[in-house]
C-alpha positions in Angstrom: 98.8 38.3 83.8 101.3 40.8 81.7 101.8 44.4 83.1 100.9 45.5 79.5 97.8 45.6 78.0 98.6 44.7 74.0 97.0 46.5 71.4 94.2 44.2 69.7 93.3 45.6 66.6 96.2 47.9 65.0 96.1 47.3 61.7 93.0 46.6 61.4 90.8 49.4 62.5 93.8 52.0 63.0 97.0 51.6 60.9 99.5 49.9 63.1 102.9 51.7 61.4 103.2 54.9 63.9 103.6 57.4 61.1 101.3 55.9 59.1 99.3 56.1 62.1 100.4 60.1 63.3 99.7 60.9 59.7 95.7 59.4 59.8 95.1 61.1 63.2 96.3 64.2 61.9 94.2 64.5 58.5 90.9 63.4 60.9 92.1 66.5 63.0 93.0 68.6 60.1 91.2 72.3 59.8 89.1 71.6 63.0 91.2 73.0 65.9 88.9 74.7 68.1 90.0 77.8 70.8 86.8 77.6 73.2 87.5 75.9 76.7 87.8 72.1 76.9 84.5 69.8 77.7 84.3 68.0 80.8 83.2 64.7 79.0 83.2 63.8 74.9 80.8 61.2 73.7 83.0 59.3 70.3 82.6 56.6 68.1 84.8 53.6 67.7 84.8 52.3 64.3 87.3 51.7 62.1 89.1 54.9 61.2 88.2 55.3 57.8 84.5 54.9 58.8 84.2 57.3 61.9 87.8 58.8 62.3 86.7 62.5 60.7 83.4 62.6 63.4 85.8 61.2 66.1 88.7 64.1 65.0 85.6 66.4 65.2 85.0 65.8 69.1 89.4 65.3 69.9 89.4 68.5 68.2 87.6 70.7 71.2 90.4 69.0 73.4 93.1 71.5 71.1 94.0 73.8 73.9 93.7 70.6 77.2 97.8 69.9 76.7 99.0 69.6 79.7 96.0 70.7 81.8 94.6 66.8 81.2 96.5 65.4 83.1 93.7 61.9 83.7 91.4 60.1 80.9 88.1 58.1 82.4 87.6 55.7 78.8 84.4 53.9 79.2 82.8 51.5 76.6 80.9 48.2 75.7 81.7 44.9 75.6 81.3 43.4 71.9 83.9 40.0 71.9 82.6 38.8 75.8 79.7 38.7 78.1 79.8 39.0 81.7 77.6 41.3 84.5 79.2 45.1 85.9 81.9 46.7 84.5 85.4 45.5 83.6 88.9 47.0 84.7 92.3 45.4 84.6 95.4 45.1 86.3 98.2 46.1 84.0 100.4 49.3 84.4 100.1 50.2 80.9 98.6 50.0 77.6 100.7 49.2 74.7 99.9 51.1 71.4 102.1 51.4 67.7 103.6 55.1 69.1 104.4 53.9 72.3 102.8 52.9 75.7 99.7 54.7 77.8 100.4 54.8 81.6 97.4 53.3 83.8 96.4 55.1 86.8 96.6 52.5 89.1 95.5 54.2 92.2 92.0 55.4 90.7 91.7 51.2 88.9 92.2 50.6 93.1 89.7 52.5 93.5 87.1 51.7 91.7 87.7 48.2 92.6 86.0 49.0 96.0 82.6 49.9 94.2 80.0 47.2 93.8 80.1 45.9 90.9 83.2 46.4 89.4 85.8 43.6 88.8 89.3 42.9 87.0 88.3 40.7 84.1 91.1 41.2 81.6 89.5 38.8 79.4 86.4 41.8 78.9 89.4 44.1 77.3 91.7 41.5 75.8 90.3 41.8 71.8 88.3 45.1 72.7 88.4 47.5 70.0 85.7 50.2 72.2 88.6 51.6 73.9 91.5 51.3 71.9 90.9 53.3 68.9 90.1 56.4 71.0 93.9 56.1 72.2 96.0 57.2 69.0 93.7 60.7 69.6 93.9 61.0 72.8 97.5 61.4 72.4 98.0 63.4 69.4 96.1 65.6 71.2 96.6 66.0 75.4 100.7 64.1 74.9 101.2 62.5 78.1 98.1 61.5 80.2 97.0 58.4 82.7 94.6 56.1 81.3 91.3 54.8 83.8 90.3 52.3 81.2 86.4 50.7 81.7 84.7 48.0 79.5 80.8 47.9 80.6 79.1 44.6 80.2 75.2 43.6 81.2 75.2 46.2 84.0 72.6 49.2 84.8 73.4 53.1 83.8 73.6 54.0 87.3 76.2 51.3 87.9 78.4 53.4 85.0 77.1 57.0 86.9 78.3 55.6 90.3 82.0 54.7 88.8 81.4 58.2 87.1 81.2 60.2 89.9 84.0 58.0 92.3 86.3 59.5 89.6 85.0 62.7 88.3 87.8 64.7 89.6 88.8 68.7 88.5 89.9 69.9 85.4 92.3 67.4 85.3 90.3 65.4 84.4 88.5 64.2 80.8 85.5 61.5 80.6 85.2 60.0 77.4 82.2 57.7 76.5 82.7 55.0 73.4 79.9 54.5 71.6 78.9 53.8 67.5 74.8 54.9 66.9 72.4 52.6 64.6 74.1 49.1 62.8 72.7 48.0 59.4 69.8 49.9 58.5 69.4 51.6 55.3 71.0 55.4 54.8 67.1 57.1 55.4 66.1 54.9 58.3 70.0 55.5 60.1 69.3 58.9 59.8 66.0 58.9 61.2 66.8 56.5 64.2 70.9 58.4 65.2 68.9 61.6 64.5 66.0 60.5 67.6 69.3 59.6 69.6 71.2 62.9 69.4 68.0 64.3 70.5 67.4 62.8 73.8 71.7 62.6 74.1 71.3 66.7 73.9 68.3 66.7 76.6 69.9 64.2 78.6 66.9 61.9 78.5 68.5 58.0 79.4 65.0 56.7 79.2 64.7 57.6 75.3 67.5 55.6 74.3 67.1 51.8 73.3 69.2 49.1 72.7 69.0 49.2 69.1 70.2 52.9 68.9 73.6 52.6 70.2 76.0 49.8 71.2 77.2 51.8 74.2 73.8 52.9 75.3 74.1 51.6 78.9 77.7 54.0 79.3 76.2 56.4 77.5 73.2 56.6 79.8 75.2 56.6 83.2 77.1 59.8 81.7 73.3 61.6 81.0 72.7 60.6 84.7 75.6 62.2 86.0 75.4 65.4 83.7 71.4 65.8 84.9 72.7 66.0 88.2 75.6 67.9 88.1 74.1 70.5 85.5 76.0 69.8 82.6 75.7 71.3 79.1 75.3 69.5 76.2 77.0 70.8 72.7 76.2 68.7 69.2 79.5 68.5 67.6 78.7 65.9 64.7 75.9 63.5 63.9 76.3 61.2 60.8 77.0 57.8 59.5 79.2 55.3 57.3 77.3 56.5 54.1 78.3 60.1 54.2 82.3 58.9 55.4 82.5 55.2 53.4 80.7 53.0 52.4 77.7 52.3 50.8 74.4 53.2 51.6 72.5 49.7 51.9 73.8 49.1 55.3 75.4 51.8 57.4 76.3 52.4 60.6 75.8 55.6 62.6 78.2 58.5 64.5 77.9 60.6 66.7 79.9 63.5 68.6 79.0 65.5 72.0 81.0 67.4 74.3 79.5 68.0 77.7 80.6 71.0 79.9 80.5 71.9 83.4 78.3 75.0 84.6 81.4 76.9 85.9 83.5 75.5 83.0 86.8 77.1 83.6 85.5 79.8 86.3 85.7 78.5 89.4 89.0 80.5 90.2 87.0 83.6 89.0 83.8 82.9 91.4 86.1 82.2 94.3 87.9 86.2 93.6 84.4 87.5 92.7 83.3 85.7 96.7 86.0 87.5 98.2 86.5 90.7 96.8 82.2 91.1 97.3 83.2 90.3 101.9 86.3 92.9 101.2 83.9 95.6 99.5 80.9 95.0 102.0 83.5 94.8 105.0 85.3 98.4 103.4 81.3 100.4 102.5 79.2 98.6 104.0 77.3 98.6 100.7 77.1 95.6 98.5 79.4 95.0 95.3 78.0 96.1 92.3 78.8 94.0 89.7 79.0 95.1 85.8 77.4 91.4 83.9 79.9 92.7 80.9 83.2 92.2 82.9 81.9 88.8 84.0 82.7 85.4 81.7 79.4 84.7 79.9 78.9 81.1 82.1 78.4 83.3 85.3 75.9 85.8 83.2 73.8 82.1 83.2 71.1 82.1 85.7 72.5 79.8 88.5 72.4 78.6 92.6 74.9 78.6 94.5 76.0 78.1 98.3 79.0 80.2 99.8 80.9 78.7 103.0 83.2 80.6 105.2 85.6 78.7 107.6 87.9 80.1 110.4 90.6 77.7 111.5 88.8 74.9 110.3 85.5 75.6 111.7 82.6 77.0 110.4 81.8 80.6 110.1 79.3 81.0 108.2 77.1 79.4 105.1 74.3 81.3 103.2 72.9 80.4 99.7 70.4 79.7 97.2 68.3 76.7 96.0 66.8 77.8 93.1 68.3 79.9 90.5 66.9 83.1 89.9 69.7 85.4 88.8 73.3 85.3 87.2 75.5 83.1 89.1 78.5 85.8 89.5 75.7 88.1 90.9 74.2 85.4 93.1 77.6 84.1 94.5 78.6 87.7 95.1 75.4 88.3 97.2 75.5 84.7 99.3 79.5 85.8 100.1 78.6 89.3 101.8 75.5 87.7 103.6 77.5 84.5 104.7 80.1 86.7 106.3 77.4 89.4 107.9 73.8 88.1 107.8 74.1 84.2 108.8 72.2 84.4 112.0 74.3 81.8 114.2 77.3 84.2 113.8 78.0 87.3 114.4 78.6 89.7 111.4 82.7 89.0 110.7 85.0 91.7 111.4 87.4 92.5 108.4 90.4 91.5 110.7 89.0 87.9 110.4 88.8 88.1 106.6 92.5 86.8 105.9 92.0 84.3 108.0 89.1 83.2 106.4 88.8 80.2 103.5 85.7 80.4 101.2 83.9 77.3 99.2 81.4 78.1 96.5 78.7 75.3 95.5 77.5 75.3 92.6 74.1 73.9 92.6 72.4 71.5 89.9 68.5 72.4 89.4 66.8 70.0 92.8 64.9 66.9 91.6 62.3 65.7 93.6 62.2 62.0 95.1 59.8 59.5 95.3 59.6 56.8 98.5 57.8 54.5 100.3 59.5 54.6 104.0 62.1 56.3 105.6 64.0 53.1 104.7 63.5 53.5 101.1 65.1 57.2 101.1 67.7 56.3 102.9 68.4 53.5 100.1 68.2 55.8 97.6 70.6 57.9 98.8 74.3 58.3 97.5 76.9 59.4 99.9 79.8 62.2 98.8 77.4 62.9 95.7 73.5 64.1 96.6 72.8 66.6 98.2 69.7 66.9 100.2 66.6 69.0 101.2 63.8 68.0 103.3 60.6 69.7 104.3 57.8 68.7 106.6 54.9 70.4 108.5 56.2 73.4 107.0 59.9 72.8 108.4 62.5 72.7 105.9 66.3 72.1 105.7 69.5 71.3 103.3 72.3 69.8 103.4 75.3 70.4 100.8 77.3 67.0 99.6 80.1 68.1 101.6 78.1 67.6 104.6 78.9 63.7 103.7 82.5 64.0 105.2 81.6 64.9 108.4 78.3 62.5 108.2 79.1 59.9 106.1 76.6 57.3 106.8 73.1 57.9 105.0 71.1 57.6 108.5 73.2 59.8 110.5 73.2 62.6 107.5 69.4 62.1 107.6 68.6 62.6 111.3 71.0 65.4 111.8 69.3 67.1 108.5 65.8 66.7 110.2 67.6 68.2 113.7 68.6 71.3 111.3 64.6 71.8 110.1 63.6 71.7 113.8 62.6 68.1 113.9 62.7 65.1 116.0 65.4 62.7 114.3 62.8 60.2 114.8 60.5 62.3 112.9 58.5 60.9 109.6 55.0 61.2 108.0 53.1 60.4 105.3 53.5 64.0 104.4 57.7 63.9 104.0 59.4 65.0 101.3 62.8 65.2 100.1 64.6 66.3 96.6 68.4 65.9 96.0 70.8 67.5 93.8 74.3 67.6 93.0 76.9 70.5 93.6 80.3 71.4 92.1 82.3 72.3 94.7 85.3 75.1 94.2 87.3 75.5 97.2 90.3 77.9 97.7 93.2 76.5 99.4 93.7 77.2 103.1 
């Protein structure tokens, strides 16, 4: 085992002189430098440079203004030189490239060492070109940055959404997905094929995406999983193929660019002032905070849920929200924050002397997806701990918990009776009549 992981194939699908190399980078980059807020995730292709470098400078382009706020890259693609089950990480503390070496975030490999599934099989990334080409952007772009390096083998989506989510982090954070579209067909039939694929890509549909229509389909569809849950947005950025970058048109391979953003994007500092300043207002007039949607950043004029939490010393003091959304977001977290501090029936209204001692959390909700069981047993399978949230309803009883609930309750039974003990039901309780729908939540939390 060497504590470097050696670069595979420089000179042969990325020049392996550095300045020749800087100088390639940059004319892929060239003229698209974009000023809009970075994506959470990118979805890039791997090819050789002169094949798909000008769509993959496309999608590196939106990360123009990340420098030194990325500080952590999640790189996830297929296997194509070995075959082996679950995904593949590796035990080196850095990655060796023609401009110098890529630091390894060791703790997070650790990490995701603990998940089912996942192994150290250096032999996976030894001659893998999926993840290597993506590394001469990546730092032309963010500079420094720690690398979480994943080759996927024969594995299932949700394996890739479960490693997804251990290591989703903040804005600190960038997922990048490797992944060429159709091999070998002609010009008109690529076109066709990559142009079905962007589709369901851009409605997050994993289910419409075969083997045939992208060598990284199984990463690809573990990032769709995680972005249905967690609400993510889905922008187009290129979609072509070898014939319109090099190449003939007789037999051409396919290209494609996506960057996904979060519902809050870059807000969440801007909900947590909006939360506080509506208590202050309502604590001040007694009237609620009108809000102006023209001063607010167009992601919170979107219509969005959202939970606001109030703690006192640690304990709780107060949680009001909605499940559905059915207003802007800024105006719905405004409204939650003056009713979690005065209208949550288990507490009295809070007095404005509590206030600075008072930390807020906002939860963003994704839209709640209903789930389908056989037994009590089988929902409590189903369930992922630290990532769903959960509501339940019965004999007209009904209750949710928010995924933060999971680090007080961390085991999937105990979360479950003590959610039925919230809707006014035995823990015990079940019927043929039970139902349940999950959801995921970004959390934004102020700092005590």
């Amino acid at each position: 085992m060497s504590d470097i992981r050696r670069p595979a194939v420089a000179g042969m699908f990325y020049p392996a002189d550095p300045e020749q190399l800087a100088a390639q980078v940059s004319a892929c980059l060239a003229g698209e430098l974009s000023d809009g807020g970075p994506p959470k995730a990118l979805i890039a292709p791997h090819a050789g440079y002169v094949y798909s470098g000008p769509v993959a400078g496309r999608a590196y382009a939106r990360l123009a203004q990340a420098r030194g706020r990325i500080e952590r890259v999640v790189l996830v693609g297929p296997s194509h030189r070995v075959g082996f089950r679950g995904l593949a990480v590796g035990d080196w503390t850095s990655w060796g490239m023609p401009d110098g070496p890529v630091r390894i975030d060791r703790e997070a490999v650790e990490a995701l060492k603990a998940l089912p599934g996942v192994t150290s099989f250096e032999a996976a990334h030894a001659q893998e070109h999926s993840l290597e080409v993506h590394l001469p952007f990546l730092r032309a772009v963010l500079g420094d940055f720690r690398l979480l390096p994943i080759v996927v083998g024969a594995a299932d989506p949700s394996d890739v959404a479960r490693a997804l989510d251990a290591v989703w982090g903040g804005p600190e954070t960038l997922v990048v997905i490797s992944t060429d579209l159709s091999h070998y067909l002609d010009y008109g039939a690529a076109r066709a094929l990559d142009a079905m694929t962007g589709a369901a890509i851009e409605r997050l549909d994993p289910a419409a995406i075969g083997q045939d229509q992208a060598c990284g389909r199984t990463p690809v569809n573990g990032l769709l999983m995680v972005a249905q849950r967690r609400g993510l947005r889905v922008e187009r950025i290129d979609l072509r193929n070898s014939g319109d970058t090099a190449g003939d048109r007789a037999r051409v391979v396919g290209y494609g660019a996506w960057a996904f953003h979060e519902p809050v994007g870059g807000h969440g500092a801007a909900l947590l002032d909006l939360a506080r300043r509506s208590i202050r207002h309502a604590l001040e007039t007694g009237k609620p905070l009108k809000i102006d949607p023209a001063t607010l950043p167009e992601a919170l004029r979107e219509p969005g849920a959202a939970f606001v939490t109030l703690k006192r010393r640690g304990e709780l003091r107060g949680c009001i929200g909605s499940v559905e959304a059915h207003r802007p977001l800024g105006e719905d977290v405004a409204d939650n924050a003056r009713g979690a501090a005065l209208s949550d029936p288990r507490f009295p209204p809070l007095a404005a002397e509590e206030l600075d001692e008072v930390t807020l959390s906002v939860s963003v909700l994704t839209r709640p997806a209903p789930m389908a069981f056989a037994s009590q047993a089988d929902l409590l399978a189903q369930l992922r701990p630290r990532q769903d949230g959960l509501i339940i309803e019965d004999g007209g009883r009904r209750a949710l918990f928010l995924p933060a609930v999971w680090e007080t309750l961390p085991d999937p039974a105990g979360f479950l009776a003590h959610l039925k003990r919230k809707a006014g039901l035995a823990v015990d309780h079940w019927s043929g009549s039970f139902k349940a729908w999950r959801f995921g939540a970004i959390e934004l939390r102020e700092t005590p």
